[in-house]
KEKE-3310 file (N, C-alpha, C; in steps of 0.2 Angstrom, whole numbers, plus 5000, padded with zeros to 4 digits):
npx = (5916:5911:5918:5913:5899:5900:5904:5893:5885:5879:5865:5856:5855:5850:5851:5860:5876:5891:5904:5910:5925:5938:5947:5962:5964:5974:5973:5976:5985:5976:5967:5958:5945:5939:5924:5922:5910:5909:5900:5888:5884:5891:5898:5889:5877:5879:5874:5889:5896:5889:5892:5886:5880:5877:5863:5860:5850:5840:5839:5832:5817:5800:5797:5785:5782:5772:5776:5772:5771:5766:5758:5752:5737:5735:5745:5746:5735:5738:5749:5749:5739:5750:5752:5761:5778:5788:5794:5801:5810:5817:5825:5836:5832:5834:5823:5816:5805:5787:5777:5765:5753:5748:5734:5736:5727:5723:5714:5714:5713:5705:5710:5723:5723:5719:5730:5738:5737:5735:5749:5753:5749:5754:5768:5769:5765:5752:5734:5728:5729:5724:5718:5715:5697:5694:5700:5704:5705:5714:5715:5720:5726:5733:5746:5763:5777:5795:5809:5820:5832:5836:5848:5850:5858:5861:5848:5843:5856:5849:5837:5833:5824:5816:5804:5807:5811:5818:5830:5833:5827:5812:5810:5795:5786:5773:5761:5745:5728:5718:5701:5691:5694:5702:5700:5713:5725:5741:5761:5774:5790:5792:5783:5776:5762:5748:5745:5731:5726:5735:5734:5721:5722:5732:5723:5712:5719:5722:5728:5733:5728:5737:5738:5744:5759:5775:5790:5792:5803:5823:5831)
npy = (5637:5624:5619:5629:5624:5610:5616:5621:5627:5616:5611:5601:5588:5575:5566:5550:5546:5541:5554:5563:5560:5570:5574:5580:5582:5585:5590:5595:5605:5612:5614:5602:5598:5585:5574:5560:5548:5536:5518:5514:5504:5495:5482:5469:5475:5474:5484:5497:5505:5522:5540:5556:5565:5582:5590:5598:5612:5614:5604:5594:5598:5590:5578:5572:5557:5550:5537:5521:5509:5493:5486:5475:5477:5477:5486:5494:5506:5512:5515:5527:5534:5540:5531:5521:5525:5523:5511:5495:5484:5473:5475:5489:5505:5519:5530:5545:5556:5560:5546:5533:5522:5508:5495:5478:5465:5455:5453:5460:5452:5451:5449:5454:5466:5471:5468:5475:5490:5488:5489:5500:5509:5507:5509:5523:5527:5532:5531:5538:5540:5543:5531:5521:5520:5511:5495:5495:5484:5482:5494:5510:5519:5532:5543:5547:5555:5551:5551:5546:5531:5519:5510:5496:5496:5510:5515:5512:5518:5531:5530:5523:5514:5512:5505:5496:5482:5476:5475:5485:5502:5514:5531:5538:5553:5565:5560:5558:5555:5549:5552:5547:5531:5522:5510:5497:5486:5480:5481:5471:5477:5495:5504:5513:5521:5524:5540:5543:5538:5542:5558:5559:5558:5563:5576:5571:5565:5572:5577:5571:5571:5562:5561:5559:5558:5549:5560:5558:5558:5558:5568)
npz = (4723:4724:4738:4746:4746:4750:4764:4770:4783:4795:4805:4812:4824:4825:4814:4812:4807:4799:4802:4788:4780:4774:4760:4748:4731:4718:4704:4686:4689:4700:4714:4721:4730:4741:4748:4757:4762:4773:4769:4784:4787:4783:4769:4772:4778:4791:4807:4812:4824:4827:4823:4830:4816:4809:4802:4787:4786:4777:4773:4781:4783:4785:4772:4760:4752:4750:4755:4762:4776:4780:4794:4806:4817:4834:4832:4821:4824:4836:4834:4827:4833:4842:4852:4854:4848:4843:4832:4829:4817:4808:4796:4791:4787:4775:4773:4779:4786:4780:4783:4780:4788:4786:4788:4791:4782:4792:4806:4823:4838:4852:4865:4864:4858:4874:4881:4876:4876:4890:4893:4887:4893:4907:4901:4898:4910:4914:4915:4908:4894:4876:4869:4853:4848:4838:4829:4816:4801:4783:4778:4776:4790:4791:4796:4801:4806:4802:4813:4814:4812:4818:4825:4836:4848:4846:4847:4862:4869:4867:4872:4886:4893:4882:4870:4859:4856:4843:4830:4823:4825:4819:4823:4828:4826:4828:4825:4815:4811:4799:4796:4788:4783:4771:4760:4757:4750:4755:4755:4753:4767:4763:4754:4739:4739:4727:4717:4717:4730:4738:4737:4741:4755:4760:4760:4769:4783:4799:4813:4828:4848:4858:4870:4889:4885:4886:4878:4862:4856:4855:4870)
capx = (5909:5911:5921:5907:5894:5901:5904:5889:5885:5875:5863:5853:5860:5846:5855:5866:5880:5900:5907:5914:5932:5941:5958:5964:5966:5976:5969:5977:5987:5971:5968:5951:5944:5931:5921:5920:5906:5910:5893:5888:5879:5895:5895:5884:5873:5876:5878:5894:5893:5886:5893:5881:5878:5872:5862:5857:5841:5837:5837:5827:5808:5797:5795:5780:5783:5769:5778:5769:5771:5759:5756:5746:5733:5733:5749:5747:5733:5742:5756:5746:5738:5755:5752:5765:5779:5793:5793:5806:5810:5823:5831:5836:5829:5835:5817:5815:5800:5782:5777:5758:5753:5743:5733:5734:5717:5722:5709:5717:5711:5702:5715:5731:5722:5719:5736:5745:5733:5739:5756:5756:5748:5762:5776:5768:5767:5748:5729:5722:5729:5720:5718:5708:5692:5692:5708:5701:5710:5712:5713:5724:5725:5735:5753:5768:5785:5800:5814:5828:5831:5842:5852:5848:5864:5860:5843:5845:5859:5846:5830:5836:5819:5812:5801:5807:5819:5822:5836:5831:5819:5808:5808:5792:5783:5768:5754:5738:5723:5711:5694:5687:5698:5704:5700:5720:5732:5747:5764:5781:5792:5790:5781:5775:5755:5745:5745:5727:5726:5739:5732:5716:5724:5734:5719:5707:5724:5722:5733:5728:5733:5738:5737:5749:5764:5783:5792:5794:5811:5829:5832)
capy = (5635:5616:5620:5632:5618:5604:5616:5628:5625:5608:5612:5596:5583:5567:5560:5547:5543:5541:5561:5563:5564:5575:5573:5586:5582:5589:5589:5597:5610:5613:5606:5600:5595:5579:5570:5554:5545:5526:5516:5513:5497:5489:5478:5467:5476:5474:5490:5499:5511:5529:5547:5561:5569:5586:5589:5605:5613:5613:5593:5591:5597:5585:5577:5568:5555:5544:5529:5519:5502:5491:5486:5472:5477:5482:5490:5500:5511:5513:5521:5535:5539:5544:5529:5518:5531:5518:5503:5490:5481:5467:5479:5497:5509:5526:5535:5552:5562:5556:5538:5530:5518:5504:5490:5472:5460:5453:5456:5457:5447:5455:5450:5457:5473:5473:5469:5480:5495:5490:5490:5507:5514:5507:5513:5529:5533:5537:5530:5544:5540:5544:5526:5521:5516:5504:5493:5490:5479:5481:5500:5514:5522:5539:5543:5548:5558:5546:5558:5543:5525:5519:5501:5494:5498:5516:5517:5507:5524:5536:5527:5517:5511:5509:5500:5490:5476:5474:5478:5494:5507:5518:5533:5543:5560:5569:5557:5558:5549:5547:5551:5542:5525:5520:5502:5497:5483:5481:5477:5471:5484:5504:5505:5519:5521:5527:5546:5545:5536:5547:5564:5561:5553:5571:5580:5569:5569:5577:5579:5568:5570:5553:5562:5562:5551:5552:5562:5552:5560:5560:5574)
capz = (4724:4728:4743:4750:4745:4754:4771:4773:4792:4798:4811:4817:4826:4826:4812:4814:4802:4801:4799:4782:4781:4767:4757:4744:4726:4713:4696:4681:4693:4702:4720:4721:4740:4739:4753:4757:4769:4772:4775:4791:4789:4780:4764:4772:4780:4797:4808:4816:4829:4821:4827:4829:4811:4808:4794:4784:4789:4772:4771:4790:4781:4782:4764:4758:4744:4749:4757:4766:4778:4782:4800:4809:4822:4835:4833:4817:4826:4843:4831:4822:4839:4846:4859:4850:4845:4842:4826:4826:4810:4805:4792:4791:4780:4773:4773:4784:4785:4784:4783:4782:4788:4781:4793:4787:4780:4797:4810:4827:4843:4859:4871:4861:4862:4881:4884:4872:4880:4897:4892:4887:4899:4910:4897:4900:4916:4914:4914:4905:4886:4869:4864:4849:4848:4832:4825:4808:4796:4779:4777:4776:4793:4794:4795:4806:4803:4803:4814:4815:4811:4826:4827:4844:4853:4846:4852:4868:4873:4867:4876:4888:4893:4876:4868:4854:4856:4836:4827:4819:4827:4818:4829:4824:4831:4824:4821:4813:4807:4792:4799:4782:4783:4763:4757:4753:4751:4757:4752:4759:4768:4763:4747:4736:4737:4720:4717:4719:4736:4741:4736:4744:4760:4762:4761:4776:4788:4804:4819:4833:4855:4859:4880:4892:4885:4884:4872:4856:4854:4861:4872)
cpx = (5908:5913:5916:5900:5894:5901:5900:5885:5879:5872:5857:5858:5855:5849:5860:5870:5885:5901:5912:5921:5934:5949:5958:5968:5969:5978:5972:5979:5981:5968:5959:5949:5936:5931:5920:5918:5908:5903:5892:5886:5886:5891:5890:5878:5872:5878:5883:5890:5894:5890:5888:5884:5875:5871:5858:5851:5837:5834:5829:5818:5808:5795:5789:5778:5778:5771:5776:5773:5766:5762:5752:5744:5735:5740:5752:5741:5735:5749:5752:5742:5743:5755:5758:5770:5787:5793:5797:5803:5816:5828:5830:5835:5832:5831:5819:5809:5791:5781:5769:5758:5746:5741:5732:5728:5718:5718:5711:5712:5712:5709:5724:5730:5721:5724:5741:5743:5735:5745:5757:5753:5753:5769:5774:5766:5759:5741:5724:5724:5725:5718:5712:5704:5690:5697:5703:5706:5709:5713:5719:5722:5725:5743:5758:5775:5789:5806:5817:5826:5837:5845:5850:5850:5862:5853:5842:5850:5855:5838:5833:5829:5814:5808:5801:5814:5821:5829:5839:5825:5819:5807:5803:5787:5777:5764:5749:5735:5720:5704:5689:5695:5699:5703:5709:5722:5737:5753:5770:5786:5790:5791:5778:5766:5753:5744:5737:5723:5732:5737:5727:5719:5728:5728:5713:5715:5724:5726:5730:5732:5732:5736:5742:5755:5772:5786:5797:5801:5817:5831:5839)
cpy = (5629:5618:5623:5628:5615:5607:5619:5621:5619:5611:5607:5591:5577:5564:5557:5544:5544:5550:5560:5564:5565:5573:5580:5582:5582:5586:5594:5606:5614:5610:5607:5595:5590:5577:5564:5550:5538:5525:5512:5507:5491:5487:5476:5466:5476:5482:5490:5503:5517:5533:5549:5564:5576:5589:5594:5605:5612:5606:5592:5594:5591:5584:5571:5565:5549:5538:5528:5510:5499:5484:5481:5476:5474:5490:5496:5505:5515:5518:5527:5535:5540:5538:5526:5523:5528:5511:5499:5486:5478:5471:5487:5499:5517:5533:5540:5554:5556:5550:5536:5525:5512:5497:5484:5471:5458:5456:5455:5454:5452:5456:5454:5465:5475:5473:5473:5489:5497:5492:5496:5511:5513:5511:5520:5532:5536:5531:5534:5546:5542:5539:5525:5519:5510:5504:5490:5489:5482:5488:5505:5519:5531:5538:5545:5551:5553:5551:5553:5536:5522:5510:5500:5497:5507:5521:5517:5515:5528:5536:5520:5512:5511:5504:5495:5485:5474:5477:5483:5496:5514:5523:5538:5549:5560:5564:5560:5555:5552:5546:5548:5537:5524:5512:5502:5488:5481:5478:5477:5476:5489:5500:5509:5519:5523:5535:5549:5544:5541:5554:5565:5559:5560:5576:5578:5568:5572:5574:5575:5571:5565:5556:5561:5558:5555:5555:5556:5552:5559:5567:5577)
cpz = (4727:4734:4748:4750:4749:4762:4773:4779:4791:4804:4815:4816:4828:4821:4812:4808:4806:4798:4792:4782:4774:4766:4751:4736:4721:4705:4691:4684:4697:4709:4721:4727:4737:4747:4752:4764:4767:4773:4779:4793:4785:4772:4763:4779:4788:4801:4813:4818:4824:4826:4821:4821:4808:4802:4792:4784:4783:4771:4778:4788:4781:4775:4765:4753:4743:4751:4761:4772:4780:4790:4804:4816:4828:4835:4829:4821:4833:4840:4830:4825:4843:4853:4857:4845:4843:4835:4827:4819:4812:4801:4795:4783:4779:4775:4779:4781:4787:4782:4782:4781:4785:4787:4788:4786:4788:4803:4818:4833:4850:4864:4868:4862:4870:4884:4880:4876:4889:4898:4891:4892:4905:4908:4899:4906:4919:4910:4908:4897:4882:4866:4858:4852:4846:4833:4821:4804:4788:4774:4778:4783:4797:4793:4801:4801:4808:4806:4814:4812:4814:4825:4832:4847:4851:4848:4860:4873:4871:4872:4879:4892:4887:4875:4865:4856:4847:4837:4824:4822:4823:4823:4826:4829:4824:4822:4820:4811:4802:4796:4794:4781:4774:4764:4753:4753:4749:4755:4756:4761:4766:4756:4745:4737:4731:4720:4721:4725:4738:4741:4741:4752:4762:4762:4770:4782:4794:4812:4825:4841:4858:4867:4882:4891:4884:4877:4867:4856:4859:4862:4868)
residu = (UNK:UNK:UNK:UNK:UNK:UNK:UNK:UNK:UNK:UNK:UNK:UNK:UNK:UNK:UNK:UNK:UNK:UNK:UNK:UNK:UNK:UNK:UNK:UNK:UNK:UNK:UNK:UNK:UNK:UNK:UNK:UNK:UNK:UNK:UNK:UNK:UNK:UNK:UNK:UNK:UNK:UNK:UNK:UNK:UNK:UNK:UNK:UNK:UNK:UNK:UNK:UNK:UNK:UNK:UNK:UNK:UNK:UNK:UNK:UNK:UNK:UNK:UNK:UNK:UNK:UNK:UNK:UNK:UNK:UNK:UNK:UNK:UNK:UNK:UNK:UNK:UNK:UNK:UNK:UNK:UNK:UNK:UNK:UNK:UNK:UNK:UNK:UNK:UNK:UNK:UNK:UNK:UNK:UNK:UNK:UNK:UNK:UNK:UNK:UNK:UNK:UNK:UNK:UNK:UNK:UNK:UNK:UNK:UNK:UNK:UNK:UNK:UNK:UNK:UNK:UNK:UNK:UNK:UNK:UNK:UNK:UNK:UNK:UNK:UNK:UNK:UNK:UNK:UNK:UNK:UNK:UNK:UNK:UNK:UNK:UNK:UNK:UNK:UNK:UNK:UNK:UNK:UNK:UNK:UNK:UNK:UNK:UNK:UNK:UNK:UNK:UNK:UNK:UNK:UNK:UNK:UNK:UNK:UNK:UNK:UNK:UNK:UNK:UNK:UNK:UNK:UNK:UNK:UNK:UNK:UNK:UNK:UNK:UNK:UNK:UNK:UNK:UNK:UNK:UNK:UNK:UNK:UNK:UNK:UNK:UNK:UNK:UNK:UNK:UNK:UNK:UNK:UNK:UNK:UNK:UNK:UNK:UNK:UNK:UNK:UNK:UNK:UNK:UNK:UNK:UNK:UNK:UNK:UNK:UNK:UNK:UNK:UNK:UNK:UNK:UNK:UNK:UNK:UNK)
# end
């Protein structure tokens, strides 16, 4: 049963780890097969190079356990319109699936908007985006599915014209907004929100079309 456990078939290849490698151990006349993953980031946290990982269809739903990040303006509603479909971050993080987003108290500034607007309309190849309307502060926006969490050197060969220059990117698809905004605030890196801010926050939700932009994902 273990041995049929550990190899029933793997059939996505977005995540990235080290491939497990197997030894054979014999226990009480009995040979008993273990797995062992090294991790990827080291002791102290810095990354090695990843090989592709494929990861049972089972694990690959999206899960929804309420984590959120919170995001200064303009660039948390640029995400959850799908204009903005990349995060960098200083660390890496485990999470997969969905994510919401959270906009600071900080209220962003005319001209940061006008140039982040233009910029993607350049990145994208395309005048005729979905941009917001509002960047309001303060408030719980909407969310996005996490499909990877890439090292540089590992984004960089997957999007070689990317957007983020951090050190970890957030690679996300499927956004949506909150067409009633939540009074929240926010906390440092991915944090849990309250059952009852989260509950209703899955219910208002809805699927937005950011317009004509590049496929969030790698080919």
């Amino acid at each position: 049963m273990r041995n049929n456990l550990y190899r029933q078939p793997f059939v996505r290849a977005t995540c990235y780890a080290y491939s497990p490698s197997w030894y054979h151990n014999m226990h009480v006349g009995r040979e008993e097969e273990k797995v062992i993953c090294d991790n990827p980031y080291g002791s102290a946290g810095v990354a090695k190079k990843h090989h592709p990982r494929l990861q049972n269809d089972e694990l690959s739903q999206i899960s929804d356990n309420g984590m959120c990040l919170s995001m200064h303006q303009p660039w948390a509603s640029l995400l959850v319109h799908g204009i903005k479909q990349h995060e960098g971050r200083s660390w890496y993080s485990a999470h997969r699936g969905r994510m919401w987003i959270a906009a600071t108290a900080k209220p962003c500034e005319e001209e940061s908007v006008r140039e982040l607007e233009e910029f993607y309309k350049s990145y994208h190849g395309s005048g005729m985006l979905h941009l917001p309307t509002e960047y309001p502060s303060a408030c719980l926006l909407g969310c996005v599915d996490v499909v990877d969490v890439l090292p540089q050197d590992d984004y960089r060969a997957a999007f070689p014209d990317g957007e983020s220059q951090s050190p970890f990117v957030f690679v996300c698809n499927n956004p949506q907004v909150l067409t009633l905004k939540f009074p929240i605030k926010g906390q440092h890196k991915l944090w849990k929100m309250d059952k009852s801010t989260h509950d209703a926050a899955k219910v208002g939700a809805e699927p937005i079309d950011p317009g004509p932009v590049r496929a969030p994902c790698a080919p």
